[in-house]
VOGU-3710 file (C-alpha; in Angstrom, 3 decimals, decimal comma):
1> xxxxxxxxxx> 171,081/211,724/37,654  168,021/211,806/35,265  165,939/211,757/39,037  167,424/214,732/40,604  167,790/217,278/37,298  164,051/216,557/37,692  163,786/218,017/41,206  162,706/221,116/41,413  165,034/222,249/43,764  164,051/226,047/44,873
11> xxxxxxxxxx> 160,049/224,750/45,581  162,014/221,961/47,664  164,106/224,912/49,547  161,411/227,087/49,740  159,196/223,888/51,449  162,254/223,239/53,845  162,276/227,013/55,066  158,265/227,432/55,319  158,189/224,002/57,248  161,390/225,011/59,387
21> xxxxxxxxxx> 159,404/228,611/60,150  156,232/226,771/60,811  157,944/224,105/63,518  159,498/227,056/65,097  156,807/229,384/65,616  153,972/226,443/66,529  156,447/224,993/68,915  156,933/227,886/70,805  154,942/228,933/73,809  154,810/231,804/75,720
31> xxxxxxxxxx> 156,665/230,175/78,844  159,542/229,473/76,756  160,314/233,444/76,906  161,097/233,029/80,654  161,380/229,367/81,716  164,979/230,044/82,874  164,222/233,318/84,771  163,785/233,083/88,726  160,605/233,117/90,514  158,934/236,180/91,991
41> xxxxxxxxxx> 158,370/236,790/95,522  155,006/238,070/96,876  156,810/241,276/98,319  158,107/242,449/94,856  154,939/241,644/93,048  152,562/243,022/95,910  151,999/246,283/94,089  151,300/245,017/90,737  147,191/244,136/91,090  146,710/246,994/93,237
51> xxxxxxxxxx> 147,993/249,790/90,651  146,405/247,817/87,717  142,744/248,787/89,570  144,088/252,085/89,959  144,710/252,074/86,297  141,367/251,060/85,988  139,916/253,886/88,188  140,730/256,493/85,583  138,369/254,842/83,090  135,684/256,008/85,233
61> xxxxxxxxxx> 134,465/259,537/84,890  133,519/259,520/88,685  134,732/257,461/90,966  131,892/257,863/93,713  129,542/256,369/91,331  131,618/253,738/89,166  129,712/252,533/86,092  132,017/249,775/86,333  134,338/248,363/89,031  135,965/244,759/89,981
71> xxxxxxxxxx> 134,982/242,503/92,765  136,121/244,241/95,797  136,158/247,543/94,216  139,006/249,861/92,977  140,610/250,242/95,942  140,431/253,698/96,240  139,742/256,137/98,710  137,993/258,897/96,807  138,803/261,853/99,780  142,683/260,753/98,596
81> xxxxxxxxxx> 142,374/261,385/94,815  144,863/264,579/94,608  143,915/265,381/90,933  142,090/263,363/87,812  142,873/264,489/84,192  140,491/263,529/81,577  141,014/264,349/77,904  139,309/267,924/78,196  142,223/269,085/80,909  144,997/267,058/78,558
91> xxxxxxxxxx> 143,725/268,661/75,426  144,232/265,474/73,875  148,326/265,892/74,166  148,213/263,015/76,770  145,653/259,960/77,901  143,607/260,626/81,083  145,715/260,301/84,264  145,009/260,465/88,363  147,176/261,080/90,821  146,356/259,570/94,394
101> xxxxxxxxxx> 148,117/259,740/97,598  147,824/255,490/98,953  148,539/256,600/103,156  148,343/252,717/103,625  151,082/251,643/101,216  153,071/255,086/101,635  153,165/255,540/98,056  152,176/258,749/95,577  150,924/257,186/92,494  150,374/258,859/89,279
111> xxxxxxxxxx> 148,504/256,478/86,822  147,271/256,475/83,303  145,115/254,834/81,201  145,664/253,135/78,069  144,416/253,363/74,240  141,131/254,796/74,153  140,306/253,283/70,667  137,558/256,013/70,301  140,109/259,236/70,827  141,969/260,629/67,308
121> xxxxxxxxxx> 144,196/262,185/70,062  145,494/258,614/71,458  146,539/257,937/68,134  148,186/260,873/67,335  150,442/260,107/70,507  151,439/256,503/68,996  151,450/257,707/65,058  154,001/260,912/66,125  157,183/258,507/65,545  159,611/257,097/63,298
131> xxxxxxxxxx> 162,220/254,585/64,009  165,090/256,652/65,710  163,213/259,758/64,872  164,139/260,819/68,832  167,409/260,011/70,433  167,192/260,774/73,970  169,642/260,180/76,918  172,374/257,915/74,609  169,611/255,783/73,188  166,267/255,510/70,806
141> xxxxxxxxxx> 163,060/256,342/72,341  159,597/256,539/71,327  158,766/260,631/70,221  155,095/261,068/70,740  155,024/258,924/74,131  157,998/261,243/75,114  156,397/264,445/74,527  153,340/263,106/76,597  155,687/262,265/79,409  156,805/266,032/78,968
151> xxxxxxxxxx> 153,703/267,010/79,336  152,428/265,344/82,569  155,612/266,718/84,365  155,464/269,701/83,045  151,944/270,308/84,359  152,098/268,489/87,391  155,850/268,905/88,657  154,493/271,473/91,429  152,030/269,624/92,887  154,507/266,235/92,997
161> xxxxxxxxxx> 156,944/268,108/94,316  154,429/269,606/97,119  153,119/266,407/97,622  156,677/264,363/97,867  157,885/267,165/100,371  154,839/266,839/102,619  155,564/263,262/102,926  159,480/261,948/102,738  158,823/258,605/103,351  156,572/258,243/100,515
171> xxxxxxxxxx> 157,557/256,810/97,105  156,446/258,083/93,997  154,926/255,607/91,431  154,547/255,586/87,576  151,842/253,218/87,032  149,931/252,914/83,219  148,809/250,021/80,836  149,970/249,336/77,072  149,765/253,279/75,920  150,329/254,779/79,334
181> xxxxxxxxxx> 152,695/252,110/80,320  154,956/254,054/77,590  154,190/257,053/78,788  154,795/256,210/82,153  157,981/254,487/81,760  159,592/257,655/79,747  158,432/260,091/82,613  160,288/257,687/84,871  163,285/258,365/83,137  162,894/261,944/82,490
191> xxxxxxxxxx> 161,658/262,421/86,489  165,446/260,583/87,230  166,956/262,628/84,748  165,448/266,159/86,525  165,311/264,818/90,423  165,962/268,919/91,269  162,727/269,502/89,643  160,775/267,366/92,579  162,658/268,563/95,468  166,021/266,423/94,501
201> xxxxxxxxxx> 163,981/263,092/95,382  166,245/259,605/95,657  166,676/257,767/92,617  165,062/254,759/94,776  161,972/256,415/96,065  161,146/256,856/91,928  159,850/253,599/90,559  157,342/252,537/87,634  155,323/249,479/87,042  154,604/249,188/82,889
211> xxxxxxxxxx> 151,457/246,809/82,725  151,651/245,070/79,256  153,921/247,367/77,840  154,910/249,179/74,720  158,367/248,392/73,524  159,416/252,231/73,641  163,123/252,346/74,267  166,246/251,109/73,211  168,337/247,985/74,569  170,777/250,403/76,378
221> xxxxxxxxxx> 168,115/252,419/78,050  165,629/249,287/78,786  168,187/247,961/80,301  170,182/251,262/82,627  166,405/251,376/83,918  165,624/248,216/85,303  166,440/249,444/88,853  163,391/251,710/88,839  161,279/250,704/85,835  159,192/247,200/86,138
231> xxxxxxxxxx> 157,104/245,539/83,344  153,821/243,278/83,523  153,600/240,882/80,972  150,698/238,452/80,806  151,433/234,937/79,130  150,971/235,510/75,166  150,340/239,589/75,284  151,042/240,604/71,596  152,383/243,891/72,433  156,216/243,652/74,449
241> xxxxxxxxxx> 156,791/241,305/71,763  156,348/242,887/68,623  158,987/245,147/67,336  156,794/246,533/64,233  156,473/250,335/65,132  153,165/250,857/67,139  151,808/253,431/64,360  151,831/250,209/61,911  150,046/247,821/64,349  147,251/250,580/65,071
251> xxxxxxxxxx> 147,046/251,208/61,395  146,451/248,318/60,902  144,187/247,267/63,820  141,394/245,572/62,132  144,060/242,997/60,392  146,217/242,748/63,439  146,628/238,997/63,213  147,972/239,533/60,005  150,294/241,658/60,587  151,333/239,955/63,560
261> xxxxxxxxxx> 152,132/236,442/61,597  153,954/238,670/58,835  155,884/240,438/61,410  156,232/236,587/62,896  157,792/235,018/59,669  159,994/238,472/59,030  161,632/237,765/62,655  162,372/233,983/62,442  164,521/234,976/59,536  166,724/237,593/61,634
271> xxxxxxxxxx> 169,352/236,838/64,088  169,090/237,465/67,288  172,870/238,833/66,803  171,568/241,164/64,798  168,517/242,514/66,655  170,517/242,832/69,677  172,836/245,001/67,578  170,129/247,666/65,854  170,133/250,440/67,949  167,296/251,918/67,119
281> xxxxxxxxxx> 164,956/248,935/67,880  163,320/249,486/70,685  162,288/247,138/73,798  159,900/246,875/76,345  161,725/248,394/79,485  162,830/247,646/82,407  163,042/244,216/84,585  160,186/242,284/82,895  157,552/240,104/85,123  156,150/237,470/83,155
291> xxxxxxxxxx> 152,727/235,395/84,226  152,335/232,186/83,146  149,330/230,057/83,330  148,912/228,199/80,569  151,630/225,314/79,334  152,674/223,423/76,087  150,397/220,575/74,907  148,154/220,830/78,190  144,482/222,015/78,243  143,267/224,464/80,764
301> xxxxxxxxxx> 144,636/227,270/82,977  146,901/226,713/85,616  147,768/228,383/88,898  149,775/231,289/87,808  153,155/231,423/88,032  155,290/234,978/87,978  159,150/234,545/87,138  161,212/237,894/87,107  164,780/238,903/85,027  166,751/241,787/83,403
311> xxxxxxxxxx> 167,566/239,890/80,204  169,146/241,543/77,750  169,152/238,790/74,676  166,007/236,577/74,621  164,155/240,149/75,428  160,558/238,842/74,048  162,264/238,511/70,862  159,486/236,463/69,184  155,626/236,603/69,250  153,642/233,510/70,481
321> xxxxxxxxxx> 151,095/232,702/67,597  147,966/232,606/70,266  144,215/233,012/70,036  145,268/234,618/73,350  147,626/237,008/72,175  145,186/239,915/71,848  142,979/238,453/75,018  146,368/238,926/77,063  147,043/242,259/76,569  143,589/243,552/78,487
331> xxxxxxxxxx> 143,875/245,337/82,060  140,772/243,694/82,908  142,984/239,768/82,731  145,596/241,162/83,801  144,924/242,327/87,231  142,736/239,430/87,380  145,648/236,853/86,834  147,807/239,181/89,096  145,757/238,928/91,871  145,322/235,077/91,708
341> xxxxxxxxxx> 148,951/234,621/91,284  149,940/237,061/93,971  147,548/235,526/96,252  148,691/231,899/95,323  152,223/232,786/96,510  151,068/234,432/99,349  149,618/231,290/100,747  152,409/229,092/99,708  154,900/232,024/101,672  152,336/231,028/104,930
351> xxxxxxxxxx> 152,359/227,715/104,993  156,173/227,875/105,053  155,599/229,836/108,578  158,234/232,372/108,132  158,998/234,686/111,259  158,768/238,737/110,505  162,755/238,913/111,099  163,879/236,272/108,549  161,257/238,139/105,872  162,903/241,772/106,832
361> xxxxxxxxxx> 166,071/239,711/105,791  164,744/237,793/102,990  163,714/241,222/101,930  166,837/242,573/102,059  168,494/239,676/100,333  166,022/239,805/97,368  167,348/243,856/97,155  170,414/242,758/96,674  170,056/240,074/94,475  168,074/242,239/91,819
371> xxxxxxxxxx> 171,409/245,010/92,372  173,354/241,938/91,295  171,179/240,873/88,771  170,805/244,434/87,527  174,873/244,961/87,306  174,972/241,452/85,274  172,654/242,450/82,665  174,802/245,535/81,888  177,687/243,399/81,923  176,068/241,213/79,590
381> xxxxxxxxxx> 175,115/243,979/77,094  178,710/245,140/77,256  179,607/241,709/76,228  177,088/241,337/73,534  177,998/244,519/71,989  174,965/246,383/72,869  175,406/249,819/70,823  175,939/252,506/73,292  177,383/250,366/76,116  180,618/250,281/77,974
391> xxxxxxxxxx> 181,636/248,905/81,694  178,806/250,698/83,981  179,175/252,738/86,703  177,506/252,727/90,116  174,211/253,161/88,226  175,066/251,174/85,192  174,964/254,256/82,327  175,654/253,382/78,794  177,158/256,402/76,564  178,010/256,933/73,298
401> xxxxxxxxxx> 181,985/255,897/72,021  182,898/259,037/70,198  183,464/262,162/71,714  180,457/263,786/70,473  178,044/262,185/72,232  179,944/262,992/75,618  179,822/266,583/74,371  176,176/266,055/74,451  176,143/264,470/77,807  177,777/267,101/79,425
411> xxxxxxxxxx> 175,575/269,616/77,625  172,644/267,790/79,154  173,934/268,025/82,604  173,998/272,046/82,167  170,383/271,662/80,815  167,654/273,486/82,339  164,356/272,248/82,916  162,712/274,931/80,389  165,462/274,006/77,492  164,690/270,123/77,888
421> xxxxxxxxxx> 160,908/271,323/77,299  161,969/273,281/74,061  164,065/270,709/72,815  161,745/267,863/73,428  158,665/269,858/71,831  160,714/271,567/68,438  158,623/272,873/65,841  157,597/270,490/62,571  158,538/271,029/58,839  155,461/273,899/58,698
431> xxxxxxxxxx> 157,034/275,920/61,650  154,114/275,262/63,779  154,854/274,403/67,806  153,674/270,501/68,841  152,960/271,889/71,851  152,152/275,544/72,527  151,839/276,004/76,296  151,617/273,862/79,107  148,144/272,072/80,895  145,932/273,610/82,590
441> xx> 146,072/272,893/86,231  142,755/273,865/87,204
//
C-alpha cells in the first residue's frame, strides 16, 4: 500500500498519454490516409501533370523566353495564351493568373499561381479570415480566397463567356496550387452558382483540379463539390492536413514545424466525432487524389501509386510528422511525381492490350462509379451528422434545418450577379470598400 501512495500517479498519466500521442503520430504514415481508397485510372488523372506546368507557366514573366521551364517544356503554345495577369493588372487583390485556350485537349483553362512569399498582397489574401467569419452557400468558407475568386470572375466573366461560346465542346478548367488552389476551387463554386453569367454553361463542362490544396471550405460544401472540384495531394504535403487557420501557419512560417507538431498533439486529443461535427472547420475540397511513393519502415521511393475517394470522415484528419512534409507541398515534386505515376499506369493500361471500345466503356463505367461514389459520400455525411446536411438531391445540396436559412436560399436564387459582388466585398469596421472597382482588363 506503502508502494503505490508512493507513485506519483499524474507524472505516470501524463507519461501514458505523451507515450500513447507519440506511438500514434510516429506510427502513422502518409499512406495510411488512403490505403482503403480505390486506385486511379490514367484517364481521370491525365490532366493533372499537364495543368500543374501550366501552373508553372505563370511564374514566368514571359513565356517565349522562360527563365525557367521543366524537361519537355511547359507545354504551352504561346499564340494560345488568351490573357496573363501579373500582380500589376491584379493590384495585388488576387495572385497572377493565365488563361489559355488547350485546342488539343478541348479545354479553356484558367490557372493561378501560388504563395509568392515575397508579395505583402498574397498574404493579405490568406490573413483576411477568421474561422466562420464568411458563410457562403449553407457552409464556412475561406473570406479573403473568396473575394479573390470574386475578383477573377468579375474581371474576366466576358471574355470566358466569349471564349466558352466560341467553342461548346470545350470545358472550362480551374487549375491553381496551395494559394490558388483555394482560389480556384471557390470560383468553381461561385462559376456553378452563376452558370447565366457564362452563357448558362453545364454544370459538367465546369471542373477544377486543386494541386496541394488549402483546406478552404466546410465538410458540407467539400463534399456537394466533389463532382466538379478535384484535389492533388502529394504523399506527406503539410497543407490539406492541417486545420490551423492559414493566417497562423504563414505567421508563423519560419517555426512551421513547430507549429505543425503543436497543432499535431492538439488533434490526437480530439475526436474525430467531434471534428466531423464543427461546422466551421474547414476541409480541403472536393474528391481528393492522393500519391503515394514512399511506405512504412522501407527506404527509398517507390513507383507512385494514385488512389482516389470522396471521404467524408478520415478527410486528412491528421498530419504525417515528415522531413517531407514541407518538400511535398512544392509544384515543382508534384508534377514531377504526377507525371511518373501517370506514365507508370499508362504502361501498365498497355500491356493489358485493351481495345478503344472496351476503354470508351471502361470510361463510362468509371463516370458512373464516381456518381455513385459521389451520392454515398453525401449519404454518409447525412449519417454522420454532418451540420448542414439532409438526404441530397440530384446534385447532392446540403441546407440549413431551420427555416431561415431556406429564406436565405431562396433569396440567393433571386440574387443578381452585381448584389453577390456587393455582398461578398462589404465594407470593414472603418467604412472603407475591400474592393473599390473591378480589374482592369487591358
Amino acid at each position: 500500500m506503502s508502494i503505490l501512495c508512493g507513485v506519483p500517479l499524474l507524472e505516470c498519466v501524463y507519461c501514458i498519454g505523451c507515450v500513447r500521442w507519440a506511438w500514434k503520430r510516429c506510427l502513422h504514415n502518409a499512406a495510411h490516409d488512403s490505403e482503403e481508397w480505390g486506385l486511379a485510372t490514367p484517364q481521370e488523372f491525365e490532366p493533372v501533370p499537364r495543368l500543374c506546368r501550366y501552373i508553372m507557366a505563370v511564374y514566368e514573366d514571359d513565356l517565349r523566353r522562360p527563365l525557367w521551364e521543366p524537361p519537355g517544356g511547359y507545354g504551352i503554345d504561346h499564340d494560345c495564351v488568351i490573357l496573363k495577369r501579373g500582380y500589376k493588372d491584379t493590384r495585388g487583390l488576387v495572385p497572377p493568373y493565365l488563361l489559355y485556350l488547350d485546342h488539343h485537349h478541348s479545354d479553356i483553362v484558367l490557372a493561378i499561381r501560388g504563395l509568392n512569399m515575397a508579395k505583402n498582397s498574397d498574404y493579405a489574401v490568406l490573413l483576411d479570415n477568421k474561422l466562420g467569419k464568411k458563410k457562403f452557400d449553407g457552409g464556412y468558407v475561406h473570406n479573403g480566397l473568396l473575394k479573390a475568386a470574386g475578383c477573377i470572375l468579375d474581371a474576366e466573366c466576358g471574355i470566358l463567356k466569349e471564349t466558352l461560346e466560341k467553342y461548346p465542346n470545350y470545358r472550362l478548367t480551374f487549375a491553381g496550387h496551395s494559394l490558388g488552389s483555394g482560389v480556384a476551387a471557390l470560383l468553381t463554386i461561385v462559376v456553378v452558382q452563376n452558370r447565366d453569367r457564362l452563357g448558362n454553361i453545364e454544370r459538367k463542362r465546369v471542373r477544377c483540379y486543386a494541386v496541394a490544396p488549402a483546406r478552404c471550405m466546410s465538410l458540407n460544401l467539400a463534399v456537394r463539390y466533389a463532382d466538379v472540384i478535384n484535389s492533388i495531394v502529394l504523399q506527406d504535403d503539410f497543407l490539406p492536413r492541417t486545420a490551423t487557420p492559414l493566417e497562423d501557419v504563414f505567421k508563423s512560417l519560419f517555426c512551421l514545424p513547430c507549429i505543425l507538431c503543436l497543432r499535431c498533439m492538439r488533434d490526437t486529443c480530439i475526436s474525430e466525432e467531434r471534428m466531423l461535427k464543427d461546422p466551421r472547420r474547414l476541409y480541403a475540397p472536393g474528391r481528393l487524389y492522393h500519391i503515394v511513393e514512399r511506405k512504412p519502415f522501407r527506404c527509398g521511393v517507390f513507383p507512385p501509386v494514385v488512389r482516389s475517394a470522396v471521404p467524408v470522415d478520415g478527410r486528412f484528419e491528421h498530419i504525417v510528422l515528415s522531413c517531407n512534409a514541407t518538400s511535398d507541398h512544392a509544384i515543382i515534386c508534384i508534377e514531377r511525381e504526377a507525371a511518373t505515376a501517370l506514365e507508370f499506369m499508362q504502361e501498365k493500361e498497355e500491356s493489358l492490350v485493351i481495345p478503344p471500345k472496351q476503354k470508351m466503356e471502361r470510361q463510362q463505367t468509371l463516370d458512373k462509379e464516381h456518381n455513385e461514389e459521389h451520392k454515398a459520400a453525401l449519404r454518409r455525411a447525412v449519417t454522420l451528422a454532418v451540420p448542414h446536411a439532409f438526404p441530397p438531391s440530384d446534385y447532392g445540396t446540403f441546407s440549413d434545418d431551420d427555416s431561415n436559412h431556406s429564406a436565405e436560399s431562396s433569396s440567393r436564387a433571386k440574387e443578381s450577379w452585381d448584389e453577390l459582388i456587393q455582398r461578398l466585398f462589404e465594407k470593414d469596421e472603418s467604412g472603407r470598400l475591400l474592393l473599390n472597382k473591378p480589374l482592369s482588363a487591358d
